[in-house]
C-alpha positions as CSV (number, residue, x, y, z in Angstrom):
1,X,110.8,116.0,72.9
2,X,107.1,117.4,72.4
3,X,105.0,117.3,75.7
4,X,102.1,116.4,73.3
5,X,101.9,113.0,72.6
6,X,98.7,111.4,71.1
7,X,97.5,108.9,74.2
8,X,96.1,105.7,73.2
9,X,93.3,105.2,75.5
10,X,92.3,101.6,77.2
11,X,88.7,101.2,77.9
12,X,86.7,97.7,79.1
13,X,83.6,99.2,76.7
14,X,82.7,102.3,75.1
15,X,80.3,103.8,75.3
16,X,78.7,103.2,78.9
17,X,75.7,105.0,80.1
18,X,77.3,103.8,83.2
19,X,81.0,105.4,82.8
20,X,80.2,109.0,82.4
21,X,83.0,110.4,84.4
22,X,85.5,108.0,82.1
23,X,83.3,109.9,79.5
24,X,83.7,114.0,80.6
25,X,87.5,113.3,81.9
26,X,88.0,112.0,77.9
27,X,85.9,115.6,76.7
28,X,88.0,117.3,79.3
29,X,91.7,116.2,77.8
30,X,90.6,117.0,74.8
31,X,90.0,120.4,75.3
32,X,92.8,120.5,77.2
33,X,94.5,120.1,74.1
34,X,95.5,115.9,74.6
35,X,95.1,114.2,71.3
36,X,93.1,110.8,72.5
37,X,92.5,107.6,70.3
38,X,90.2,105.1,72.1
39,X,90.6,101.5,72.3
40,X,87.6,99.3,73.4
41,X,87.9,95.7,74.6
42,X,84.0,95.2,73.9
43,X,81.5,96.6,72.0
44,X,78.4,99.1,73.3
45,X,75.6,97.0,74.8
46,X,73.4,100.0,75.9
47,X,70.6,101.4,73.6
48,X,71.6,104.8,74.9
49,X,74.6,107.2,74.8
50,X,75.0,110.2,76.7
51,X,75.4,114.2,74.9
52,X,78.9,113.9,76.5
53,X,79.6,111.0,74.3
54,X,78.7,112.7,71.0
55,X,81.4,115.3,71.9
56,X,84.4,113.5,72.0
57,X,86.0,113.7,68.9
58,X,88.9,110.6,69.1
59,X,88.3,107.9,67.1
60,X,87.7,104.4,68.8
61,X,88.9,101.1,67.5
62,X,87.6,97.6,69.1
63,X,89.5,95.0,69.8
64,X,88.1,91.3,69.7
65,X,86.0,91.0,72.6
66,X,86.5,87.0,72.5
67,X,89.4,85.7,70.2
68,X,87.2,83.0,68.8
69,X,85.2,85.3,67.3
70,X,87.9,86.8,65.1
71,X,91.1,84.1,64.9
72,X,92.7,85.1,62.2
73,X,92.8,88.3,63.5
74,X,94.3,87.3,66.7
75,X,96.8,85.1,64.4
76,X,97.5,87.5,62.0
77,X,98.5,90.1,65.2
78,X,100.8,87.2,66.8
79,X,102.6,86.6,63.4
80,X,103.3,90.2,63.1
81,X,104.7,90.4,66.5
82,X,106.7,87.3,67.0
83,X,109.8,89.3,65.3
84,X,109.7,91.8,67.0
85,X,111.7,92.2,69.5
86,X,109.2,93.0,72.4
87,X,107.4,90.1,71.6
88,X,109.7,87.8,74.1
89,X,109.0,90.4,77.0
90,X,105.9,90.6,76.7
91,X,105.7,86.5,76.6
92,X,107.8,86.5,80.1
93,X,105.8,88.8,81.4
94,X,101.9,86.8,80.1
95,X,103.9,83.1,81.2
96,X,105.1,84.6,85.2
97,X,101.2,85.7,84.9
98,X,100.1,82.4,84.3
99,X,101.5,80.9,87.1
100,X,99.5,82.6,89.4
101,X,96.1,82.6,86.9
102,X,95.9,79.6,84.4
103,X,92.4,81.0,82.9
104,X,90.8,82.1,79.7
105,X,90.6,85.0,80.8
106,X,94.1,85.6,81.2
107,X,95.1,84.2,77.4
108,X,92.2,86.4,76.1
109,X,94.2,89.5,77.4
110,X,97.4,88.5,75.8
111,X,95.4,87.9,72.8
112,X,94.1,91.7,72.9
113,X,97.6,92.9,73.6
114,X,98.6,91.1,70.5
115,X,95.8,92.5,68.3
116,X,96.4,96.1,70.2
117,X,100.2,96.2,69.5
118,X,99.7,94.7,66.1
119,X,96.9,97.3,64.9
120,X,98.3,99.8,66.3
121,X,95.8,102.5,65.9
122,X,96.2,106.3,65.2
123,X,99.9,106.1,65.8
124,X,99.7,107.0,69.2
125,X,103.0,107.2,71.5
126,X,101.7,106.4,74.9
127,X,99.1,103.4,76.7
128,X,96.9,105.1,79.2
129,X,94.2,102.4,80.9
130,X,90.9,103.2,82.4
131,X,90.7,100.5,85.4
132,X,93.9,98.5,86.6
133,X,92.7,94.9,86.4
134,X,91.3,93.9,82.6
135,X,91.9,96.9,80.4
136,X,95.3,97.5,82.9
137,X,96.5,93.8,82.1
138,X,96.2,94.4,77.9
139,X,97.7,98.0,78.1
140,X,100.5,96.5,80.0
141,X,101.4,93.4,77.5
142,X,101.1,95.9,74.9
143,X,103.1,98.5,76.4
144,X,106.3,95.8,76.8
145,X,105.1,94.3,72.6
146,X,105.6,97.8,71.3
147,X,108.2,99.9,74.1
148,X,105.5,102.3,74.7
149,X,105.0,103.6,78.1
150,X,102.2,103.4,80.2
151,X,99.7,105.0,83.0
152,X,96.5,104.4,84.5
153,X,93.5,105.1,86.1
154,X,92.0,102.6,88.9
155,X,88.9,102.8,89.9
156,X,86.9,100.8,92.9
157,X,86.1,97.2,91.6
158,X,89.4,97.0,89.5
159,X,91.4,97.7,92.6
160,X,89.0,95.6,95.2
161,X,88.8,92.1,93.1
162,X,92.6,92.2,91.7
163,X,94.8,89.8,93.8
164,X,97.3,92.3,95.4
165,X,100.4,90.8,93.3
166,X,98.9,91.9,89.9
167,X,98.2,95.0,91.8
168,X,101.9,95.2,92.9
169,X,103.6,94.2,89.5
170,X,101.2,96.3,87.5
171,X,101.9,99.3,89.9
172,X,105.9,98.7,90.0
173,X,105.4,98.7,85.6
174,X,103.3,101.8,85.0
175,X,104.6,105.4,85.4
176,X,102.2,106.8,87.0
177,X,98.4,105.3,88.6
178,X,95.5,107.6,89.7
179,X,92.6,106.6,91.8
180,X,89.5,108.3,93.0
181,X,88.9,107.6,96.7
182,X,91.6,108.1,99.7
183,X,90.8,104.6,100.7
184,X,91.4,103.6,97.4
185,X,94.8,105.5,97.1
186,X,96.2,104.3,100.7
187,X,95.9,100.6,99.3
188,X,97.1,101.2,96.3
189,X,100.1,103.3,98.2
190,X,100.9,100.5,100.2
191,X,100.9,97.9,97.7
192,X,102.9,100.0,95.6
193,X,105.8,100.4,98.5
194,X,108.1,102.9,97.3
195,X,108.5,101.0,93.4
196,X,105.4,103.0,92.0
197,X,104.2,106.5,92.0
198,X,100.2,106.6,93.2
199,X,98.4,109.9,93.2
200,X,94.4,110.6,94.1
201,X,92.5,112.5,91.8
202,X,88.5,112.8,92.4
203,X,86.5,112.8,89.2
204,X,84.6,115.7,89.9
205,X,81.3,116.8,88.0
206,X,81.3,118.8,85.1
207,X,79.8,121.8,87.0
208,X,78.5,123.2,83.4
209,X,76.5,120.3,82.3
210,X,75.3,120.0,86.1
211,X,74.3,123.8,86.7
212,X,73.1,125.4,90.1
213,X,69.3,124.4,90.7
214,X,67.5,127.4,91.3
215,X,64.4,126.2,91.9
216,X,61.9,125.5,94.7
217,X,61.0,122.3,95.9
218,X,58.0,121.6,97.7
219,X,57.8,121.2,101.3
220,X,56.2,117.6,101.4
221,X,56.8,116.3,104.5
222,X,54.9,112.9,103.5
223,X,51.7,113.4,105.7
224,X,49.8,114.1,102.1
225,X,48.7,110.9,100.3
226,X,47.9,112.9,97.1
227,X,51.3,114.6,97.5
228,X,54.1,112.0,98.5
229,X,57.5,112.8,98.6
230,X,60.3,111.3,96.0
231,X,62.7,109.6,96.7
232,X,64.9,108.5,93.6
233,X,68.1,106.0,93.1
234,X,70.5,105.8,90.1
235,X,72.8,103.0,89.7
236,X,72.9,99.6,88.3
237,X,70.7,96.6,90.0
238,X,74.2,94.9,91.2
239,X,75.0,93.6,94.6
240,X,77.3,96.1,96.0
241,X,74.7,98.9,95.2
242,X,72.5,97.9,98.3
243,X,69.0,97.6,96.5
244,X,67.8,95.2,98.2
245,X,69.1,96.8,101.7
246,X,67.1,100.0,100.7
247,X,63.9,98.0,99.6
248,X,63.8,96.5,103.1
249,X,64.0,100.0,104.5
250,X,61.1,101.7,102.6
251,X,58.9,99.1,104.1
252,X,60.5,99.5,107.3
253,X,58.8,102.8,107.2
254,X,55.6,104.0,109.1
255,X,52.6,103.0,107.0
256,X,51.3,106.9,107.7
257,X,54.2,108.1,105.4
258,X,53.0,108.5,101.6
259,X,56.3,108.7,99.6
260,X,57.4,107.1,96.3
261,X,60.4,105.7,94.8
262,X,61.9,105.9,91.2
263,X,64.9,104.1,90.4
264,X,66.6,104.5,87.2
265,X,69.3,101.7,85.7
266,X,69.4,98.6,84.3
267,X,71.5,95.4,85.6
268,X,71.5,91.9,86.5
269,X,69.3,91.8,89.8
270,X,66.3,94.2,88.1
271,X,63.6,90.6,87.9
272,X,65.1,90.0,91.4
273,X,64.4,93.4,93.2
274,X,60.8,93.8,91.7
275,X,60.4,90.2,93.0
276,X,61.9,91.7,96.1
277,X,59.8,94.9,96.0
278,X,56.5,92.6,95.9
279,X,57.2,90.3,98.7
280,X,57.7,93.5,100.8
281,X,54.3,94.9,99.6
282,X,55.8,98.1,98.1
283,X,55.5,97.5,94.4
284,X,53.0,99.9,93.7
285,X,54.7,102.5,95.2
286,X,58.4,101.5,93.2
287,X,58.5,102.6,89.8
288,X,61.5,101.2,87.7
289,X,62.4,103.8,85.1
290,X,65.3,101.6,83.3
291,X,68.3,102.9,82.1
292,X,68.2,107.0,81.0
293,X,70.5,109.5,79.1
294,X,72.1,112.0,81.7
295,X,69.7,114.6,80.7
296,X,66.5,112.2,81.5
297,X,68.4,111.9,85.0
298,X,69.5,115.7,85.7
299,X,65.5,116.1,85.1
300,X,64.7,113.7,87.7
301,X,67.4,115.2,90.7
302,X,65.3,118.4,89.9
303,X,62.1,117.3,90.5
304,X,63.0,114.6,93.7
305,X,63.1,115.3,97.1
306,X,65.7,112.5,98.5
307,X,68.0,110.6,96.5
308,X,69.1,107.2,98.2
309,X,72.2,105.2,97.3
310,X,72.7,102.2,100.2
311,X,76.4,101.3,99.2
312,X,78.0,98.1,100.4
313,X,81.0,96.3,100.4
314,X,80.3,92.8,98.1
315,X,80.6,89.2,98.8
316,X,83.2,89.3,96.2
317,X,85.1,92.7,97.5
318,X,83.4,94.5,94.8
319,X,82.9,98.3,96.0
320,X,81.9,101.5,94.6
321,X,84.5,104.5,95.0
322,X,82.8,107.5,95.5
323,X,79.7,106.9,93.5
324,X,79.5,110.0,90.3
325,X,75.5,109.6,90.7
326,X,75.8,111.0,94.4
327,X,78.1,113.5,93.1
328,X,75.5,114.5,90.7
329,X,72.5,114.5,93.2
330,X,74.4,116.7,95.5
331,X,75.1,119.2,93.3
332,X,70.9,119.7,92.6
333,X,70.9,120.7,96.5
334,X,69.3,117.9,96.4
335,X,69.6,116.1,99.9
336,X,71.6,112.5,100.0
337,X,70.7,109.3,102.2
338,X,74.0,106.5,101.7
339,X,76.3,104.7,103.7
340,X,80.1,105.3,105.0
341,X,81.1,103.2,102.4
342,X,84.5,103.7,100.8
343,X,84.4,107.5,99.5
344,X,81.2,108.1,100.1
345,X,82.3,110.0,103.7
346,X,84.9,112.0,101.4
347,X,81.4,113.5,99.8
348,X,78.7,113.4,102.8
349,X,79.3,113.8,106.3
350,X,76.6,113.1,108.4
351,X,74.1,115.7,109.4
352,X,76.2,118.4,107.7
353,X,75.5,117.9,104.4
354,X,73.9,114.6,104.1
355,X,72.9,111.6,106.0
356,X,75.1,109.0,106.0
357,X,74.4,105.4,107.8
358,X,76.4,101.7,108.2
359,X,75.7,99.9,105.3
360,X,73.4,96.4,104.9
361,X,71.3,98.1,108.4
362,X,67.9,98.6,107.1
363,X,66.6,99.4,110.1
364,X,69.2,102.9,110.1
365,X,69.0,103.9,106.6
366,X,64.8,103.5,107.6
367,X,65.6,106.2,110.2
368,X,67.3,108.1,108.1
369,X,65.1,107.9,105.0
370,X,61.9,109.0,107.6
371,X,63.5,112.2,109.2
372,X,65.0,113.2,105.7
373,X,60.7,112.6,104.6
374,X,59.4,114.2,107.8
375,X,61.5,117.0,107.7
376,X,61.3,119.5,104.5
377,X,63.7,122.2,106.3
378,X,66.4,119.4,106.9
379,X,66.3,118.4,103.5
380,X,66.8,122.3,102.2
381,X,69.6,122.8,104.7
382,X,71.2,119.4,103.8
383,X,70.8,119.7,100.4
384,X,72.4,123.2,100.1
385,X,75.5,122.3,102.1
386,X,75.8,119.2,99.9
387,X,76.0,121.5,96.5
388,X,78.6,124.2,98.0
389,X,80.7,121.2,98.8
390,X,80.2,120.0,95.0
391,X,81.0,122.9,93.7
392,X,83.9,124.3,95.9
393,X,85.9,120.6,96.3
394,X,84.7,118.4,92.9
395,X,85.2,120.3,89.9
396,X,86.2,118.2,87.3
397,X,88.6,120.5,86.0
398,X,90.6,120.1,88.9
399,X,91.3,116.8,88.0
400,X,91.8,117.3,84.2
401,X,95.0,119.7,85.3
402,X,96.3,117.1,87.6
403,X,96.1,114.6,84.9
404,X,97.4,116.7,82.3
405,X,100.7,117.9,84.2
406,X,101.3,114.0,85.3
407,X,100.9,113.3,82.1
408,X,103.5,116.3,80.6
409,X,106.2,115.7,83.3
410,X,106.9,111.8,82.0
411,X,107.0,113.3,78.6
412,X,109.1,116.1,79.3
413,X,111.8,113.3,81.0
414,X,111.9,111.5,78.2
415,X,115.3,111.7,76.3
């Protein structure tokens, strides 16, 4: 058997300004020599795209986002499938599923699992999903309509909102799962329990699109009205982000400080958060940049002095892993102020290379934000530690070879 198969590749949307490491790891098994076709469950919503995205040569093929949008496409996909022989497998597996969720959502997978195995695109001979809940549940029908194997990739929200028996039965079914974070790997490890084979894998930063910064930055030290120091935030305007956490701790601040604030991102709490930012008389020094193509944001790390990201753990269990964008802002030298969140500690530890507080305290991540402003020689010693770990521990590469010889070894035990 050939240890090149083409991978059929299981995406929730695509593109996503938001999913550039989904976007490089794609670029990088490509030139690793992986033949990739993708397969989107929704359409692109942003305006935008990344360079990264214009790279990637495998095609992509969408499935119906809603089935009432396209029925006889759904239809035409069940009548082809009902024959075959995987079809009652796959039925067993959707009905034992629907005993434990009886929702729309649920029959909307099937459906795409239907249309998936049905289309078939590009001929390819394995399933590979990015995130285990959604895009995990479709590759998983459709691995059992059409005998195809399958392997994934799990994230941070996938693995924190699943119920931990669709983690378990999609963990005991797949051949393989990688996740980003340690804390993400020792739950999924445990759920697993000996019936699944779990491996962590850090996304890492493509270290040539994210070159060394060799440049100076000025020692502000925020006693300079005319000359404030920057603090900038990337991420989407969604609870477990911590906007509204890190609002409350710029205006926490002593009024003697002159600094500014850029955050760049769209999302759902944007009206909120200005609202927010207005209340706590800060507005005029908050300027919302909206979402920006990587290029737009590598300009901003440059020219920053502070990047702030207050992670949290959401009402819902919602979580970041180890935030790309912090990634990204470390390798600038450019110094970091989050929370011991998830993987943000496997990044940052505190007062070596960053500084890292509790997360939803305003009144530490304040104290943090002010010695990081009041202190220009912190920042530079911080911010240089912060890029050698980048570059010595995340290379994206790294990652690329791990998941190209898990991905070899299944094929090369195949009969």
């Amino acid at each position: 058997m050939s240890e090149r198969r083409k991978i059929a590749v299981v995406l929730k949307g695509y593109p996503r300004l938001s999913e550039t490491f989904i976007a490089q790891e794609l670029l990088g098994l490509e030139r690793a020599g992986l033949e990739l076709v993708l397969v989107a469950l929704r359409r692109p919503t942003d305006a935008k795209r990344h360079p990264v995205h214009d790279e990637i040569k495998a095609p992509v093929h969408y499935l119906p986002e809603y089935l009432h949008e396209e029925p006889w496409r759904v239809l035409r996909a069940l009548f082809a499938r009902l024959p075959r022989p995987g079809f009652l497998r796959a039925a067993r597996a959707f009905v034992s599923d629907l005993r434990h969720d009886l929702t729309r959502n649920r029959f909307r997978r099937f459906g795409q699992a239907l249309v998936l195995a049905a289309e078939w695109p590009g001929e390819a001979e394995w399933l590979h999903a990015h995130f285990i809940h959604t895009p995990a549940s479709v590759t998983a029908y459709a691995s059992l309509l059409r005998g195809v194997p399958w392997t994934c990739s799990a994230h941070a929200k996938d693995i924190w909102t699943s119920p931990d028996w669709e983690l378990a039965g999609k963990l005991a079914s797949a051949r393989w799962v990688v996740t980003c974070t340690r804390t993400g790997f020792e739950h999924l490890k445990a759920l697993a329990g000996g019936k699944g084979r779990v491996h962590l894998s850090y996304h890492g930063l493509d270290l040539a699109r994210f070159g060394p910064f060799d440049g100076a930055r000025p020692e502000r030290d925020g006693s300079d009205p005319a000359d404030p120091v920057l603090l900038v935030s990337v991420g989407r305007a969604v609870e477990k982000k911590g906007y509204d956490t890190l609002l409350r701790a710029l205006a926490l601040l002593p009024a003697e400080l002159s600094w500014r604030f850029e955050h760049i991102g769209g999302g759902e709490q944007l009206d909120r958060l200005k609202a927010l930012a207005d209340e706590l008389g800060i507005a005029d020094r908050v300027t919302w940049k909206g979402a920006l193509a990587q290029e737009e944001v590598l300009a901003h790390y440059r020219r920053a002095d502070i990047f702030a990201l207050a992670c949290r753990i959401a009402a819902d269990g919602d979580r970041d892993g180890l935030p790309n964008v912090l990634v990204e802002a470390a390798s600038q030298k450019l110094t970091c102020v989050s929370t011991d969140v998830s993987g943000v500690p496997e990044l940052l530890t505190d007062g070596e290379n960053g500084l890292v507080v509790p997360p939803d305290d305003p009144g530490a991540l304040a104290g943090a934000l002010e010695r990081a402003i009041r202190e220009p020689a912190l920042r530079k010693r911080l911010g240089e530690a912060a890029d050698r770990r980048v570059r010595g521990h995340f290379d994206h590469m790294s990652s690329i070879r791990q998941l190209k010889a898990l991905f070899e070894e299944e094929w090369r035990r195949e009969p």
